[in-house]
C-alpha positions in Angstrom: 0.0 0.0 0.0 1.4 3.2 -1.2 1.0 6.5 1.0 2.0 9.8 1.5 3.4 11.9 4.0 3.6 15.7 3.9 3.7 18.9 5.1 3.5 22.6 4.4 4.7 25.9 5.3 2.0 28.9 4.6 2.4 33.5 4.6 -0.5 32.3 7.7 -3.5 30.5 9.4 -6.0 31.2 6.2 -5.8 30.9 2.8 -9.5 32.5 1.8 -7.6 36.3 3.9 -5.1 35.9 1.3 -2.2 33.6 2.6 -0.3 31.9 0.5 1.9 28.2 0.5 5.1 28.4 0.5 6.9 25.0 0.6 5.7 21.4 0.3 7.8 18.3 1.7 6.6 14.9 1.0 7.5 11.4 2.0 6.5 8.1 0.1 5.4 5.1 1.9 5.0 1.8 1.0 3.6 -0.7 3.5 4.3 1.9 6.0 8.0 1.9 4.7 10.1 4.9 3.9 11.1 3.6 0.3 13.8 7.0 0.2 11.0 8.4 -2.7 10.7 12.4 -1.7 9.1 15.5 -3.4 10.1 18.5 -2.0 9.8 22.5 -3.0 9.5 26.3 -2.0 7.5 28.5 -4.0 7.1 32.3 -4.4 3.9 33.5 -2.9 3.9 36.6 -4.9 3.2 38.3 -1.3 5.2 39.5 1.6 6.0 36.9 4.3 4.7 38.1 7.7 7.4 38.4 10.6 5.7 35.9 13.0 5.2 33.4 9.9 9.0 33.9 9.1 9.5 33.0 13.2 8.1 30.1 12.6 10.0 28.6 9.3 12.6 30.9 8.7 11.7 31.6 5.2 12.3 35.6 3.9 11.1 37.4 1.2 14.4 37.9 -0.2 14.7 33.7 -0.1 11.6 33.3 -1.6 11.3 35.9 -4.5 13.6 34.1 -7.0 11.6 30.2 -6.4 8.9 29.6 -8.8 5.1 30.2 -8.0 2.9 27.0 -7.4 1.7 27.1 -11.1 5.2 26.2 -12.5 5.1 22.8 -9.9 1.7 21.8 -9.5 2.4 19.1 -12.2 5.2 17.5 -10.9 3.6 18.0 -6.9 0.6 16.1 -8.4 2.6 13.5 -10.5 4.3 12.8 -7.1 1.4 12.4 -4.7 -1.1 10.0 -7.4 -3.8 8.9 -6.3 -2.2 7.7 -2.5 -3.8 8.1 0.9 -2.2 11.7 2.1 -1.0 11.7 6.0 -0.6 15.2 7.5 -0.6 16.3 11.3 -3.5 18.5 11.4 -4.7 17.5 8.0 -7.3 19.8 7.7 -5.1 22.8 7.6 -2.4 21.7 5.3 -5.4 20.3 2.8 -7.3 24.0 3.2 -4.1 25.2 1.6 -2.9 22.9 -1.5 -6.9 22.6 -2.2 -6.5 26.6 -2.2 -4.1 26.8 -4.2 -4.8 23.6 -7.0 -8.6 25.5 -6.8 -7.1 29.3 -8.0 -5.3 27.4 -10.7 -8.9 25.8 -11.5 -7.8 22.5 -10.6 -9.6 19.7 -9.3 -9.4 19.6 -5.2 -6.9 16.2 -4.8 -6.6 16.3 -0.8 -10.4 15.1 -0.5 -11.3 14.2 3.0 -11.8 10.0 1.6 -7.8 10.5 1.4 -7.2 12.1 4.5 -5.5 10.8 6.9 -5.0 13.2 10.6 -2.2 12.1 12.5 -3.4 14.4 15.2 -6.8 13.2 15.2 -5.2 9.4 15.7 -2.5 10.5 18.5 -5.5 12.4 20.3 -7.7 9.1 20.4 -4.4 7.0 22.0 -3.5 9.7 24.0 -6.1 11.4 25.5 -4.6 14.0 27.7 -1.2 13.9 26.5 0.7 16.6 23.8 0.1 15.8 20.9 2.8 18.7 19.1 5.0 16.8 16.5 7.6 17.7 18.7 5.6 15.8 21.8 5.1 13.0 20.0 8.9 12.6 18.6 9.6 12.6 22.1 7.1 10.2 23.3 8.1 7.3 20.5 12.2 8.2 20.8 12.3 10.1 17.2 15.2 12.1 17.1 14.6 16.1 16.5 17.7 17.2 17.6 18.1 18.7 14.5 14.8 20.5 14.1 15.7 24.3 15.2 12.8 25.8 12.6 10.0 24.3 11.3 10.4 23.0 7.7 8.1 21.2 5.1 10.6 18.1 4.1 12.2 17.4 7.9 8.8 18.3 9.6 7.1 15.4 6.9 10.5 12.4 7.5 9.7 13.3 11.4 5.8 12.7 11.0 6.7 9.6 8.6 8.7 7.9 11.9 5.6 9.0 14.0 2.7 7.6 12.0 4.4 4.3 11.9 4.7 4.6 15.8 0.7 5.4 16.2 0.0 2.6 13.8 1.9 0.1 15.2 5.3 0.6 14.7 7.7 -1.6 12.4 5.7 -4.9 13.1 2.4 -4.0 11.1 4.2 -5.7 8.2 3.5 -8.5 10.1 -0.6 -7.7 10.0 -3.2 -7.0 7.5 -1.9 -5.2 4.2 -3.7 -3.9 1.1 -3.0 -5.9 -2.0 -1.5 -4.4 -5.2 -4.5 -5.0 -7.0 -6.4 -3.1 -4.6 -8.8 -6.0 -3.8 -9.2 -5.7 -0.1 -6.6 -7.0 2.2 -4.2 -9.9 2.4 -3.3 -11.7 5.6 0.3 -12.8 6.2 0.7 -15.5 7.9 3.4 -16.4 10.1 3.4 -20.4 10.4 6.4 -22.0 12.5 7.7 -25.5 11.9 6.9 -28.4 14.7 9.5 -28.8 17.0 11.6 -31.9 16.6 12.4 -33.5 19.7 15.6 -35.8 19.6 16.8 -38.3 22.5 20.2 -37.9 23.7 23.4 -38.9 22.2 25.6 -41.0 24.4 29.1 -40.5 22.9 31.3 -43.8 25.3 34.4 -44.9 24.3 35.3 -48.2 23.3 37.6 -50.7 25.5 39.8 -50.5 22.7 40.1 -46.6 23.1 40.7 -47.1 26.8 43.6 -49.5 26.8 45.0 -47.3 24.0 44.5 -44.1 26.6 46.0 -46.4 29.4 49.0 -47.3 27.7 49.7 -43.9 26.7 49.2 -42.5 30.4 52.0 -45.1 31.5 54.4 -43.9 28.7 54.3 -40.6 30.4 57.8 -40.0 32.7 57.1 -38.2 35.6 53.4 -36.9 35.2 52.2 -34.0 37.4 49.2 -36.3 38.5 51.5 -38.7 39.9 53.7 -36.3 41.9 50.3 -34.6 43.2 49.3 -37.9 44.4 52.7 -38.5 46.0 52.4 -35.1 47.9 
């Protein structure tokens, strides 16, 4: 089963008062594995970048103003995602914003609801009462974020990637239910183990032949340390 992680980086809070995306990072999954497959790319919001926005991700006007605007790599941001389940923390505000955007272009909204997946809404249900900040939950499962000083699209999306495995299971739902290529349902793997084959004991006695042959060889000894412990 192919999915997708991502993550964005907006001018703000609201794309319908005028914000704008600014950078997308992606993360392909199969079978809840990072398969090393990323899409990843800033884009000029043909707007001025708030100070508390640029707090947040560190991203200027002056780094922004050369990148191209989402029109020029909407194909390739589409090419990339298909038609995959797409995992976001806080879904709903990263899909407000590409739906935003793909919908000024007169696009087709992609990031439908039927494809969302809220890692939020999953980390609040198995930890009621607990953070549930990207950050919290890096901590909680032993993801490293040492080096996450700003917030960006691309680290921010590998980070969620190691965190959605965690709330789903972690490494051993390979070991579960999967969807099949064909996308007919599920398939179960099954782990089987062999019957245990029980064996008596080998006795392993020497012969009298090997014995005498050890005998004989003890008495052709001169002066063994056995026989002057014995003497002591």
């Amino acid at each position: 089963m192919r999915e997708i992680v991502f993550d964005t980086e907006t001018t703000g809070f609201k794309f319908s008062e005028g914000d704008r995306l600014v950078e997308i990072g992606c993360v392909e999954l199969v079978n809840r594995v990072e398969t090393g497959r990323t899409y990843h790319a800033y884009f000029n919001p043909e707007r001025s970048m708030p100070a508390e926005a640029q707090a947040v991700h560190g991203l200027s006007d002056a780094f922004l103003k050369d990148k191209p605007v989402f029109a020029e790599g909407v194909a390739e941001f589409l090419d990339f995602i298909g038609d995959a389940p797409l995992i976001a923390h806080n879904a709903t505000f990263d899909f407000g914003f590409i739906n935003g955007e793909l919908g000024a272009l007169g696009f087709p909204h992609v990031c439908e609801k039927t494809r969302m997946v809220d890692t939020l809404a999953i980390a609040r249900s198995k930890h009621p009462g607990a953070k549930h900040t990207l950050d919290a939950l890096c901590s909680r499962y032993g993801i490293d974020r040492s080096h996450r000083v700003l917030h960006g699209a691309l680290l921010d999306a590998q980070l969620l990637a190691q965190v959605y495995v965690e709330l789903m299971g972690g490494r051993q739902i390979g070991l579960g239910l999967l969807a099949d290529d064909a996308g007919q349902g599920t398939q179960t793997i099954t782990v089987t183990r062999a019957p245990a084959i029980v064996r008596p004991p080998r006795v392993f006695r020497p012969s009298d032949a090997e014995l005498a042959a050890h005998a004989a060889f003890l008495k052709g000894i001169a002066d063994p340390i056995w026989g002057a412990e014995a003497s002591g």
